[in-house]
C-alpha positions, 0 to 999 in steps of 0.5 A, a space after each residue: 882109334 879103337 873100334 867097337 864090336 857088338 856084344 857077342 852074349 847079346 848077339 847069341 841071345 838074339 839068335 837064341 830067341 829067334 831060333 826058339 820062335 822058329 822052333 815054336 812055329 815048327 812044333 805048330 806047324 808040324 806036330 800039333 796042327 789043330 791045337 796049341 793055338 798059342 804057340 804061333 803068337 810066341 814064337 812070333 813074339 820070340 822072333 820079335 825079340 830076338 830081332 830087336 835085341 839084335 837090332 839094339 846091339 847094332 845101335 849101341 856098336 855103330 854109335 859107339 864107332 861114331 863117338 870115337 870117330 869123332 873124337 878122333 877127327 876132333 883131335 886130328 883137327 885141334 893138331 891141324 890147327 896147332 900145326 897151322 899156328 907154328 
């Protein structure tokens, strides 16, 4: 049965948008306190999709895995079965 990993690019493109909302909250926080009023609901944004991006890719791996082990217990059981029959 092979095994399915989730997408390395996806994974770094999750990390990167979300390093890229904590640096946007940094940059607020830090460096302009009273301006840039914007860059608060970005990096908020950028984390969510990092966060979903990532989420996603997770979905896609683990359901990839199921279908695969399904089709490996079905095939074990048809064999089972053809071996009950002789």
């Amino acid at each position: 049965m092979k095994k399915y990993r989730p997408n390395t690019k996806a994974i770094i493109v999750g990390i990167i948008f979300m390093l890229a909302g904590i640096a946007c909250w940094v940059i607020k926080a830090s460096f302009i306190p009273n301006g840039a009023v914007f860059l608060f609901p970005v990096g908020l944004l950028l984390i969510c999709i990092g966060g979903l991006t990532m989420t996603i890719t997770a979905f896609v791996a683990m359901r990839k895995n199921d279908r695969a082990m399904s089709a490996f217990l079905k095939k074990q059981e048809q064999e089972r079965k053809a071996a009950e029959k002789k």
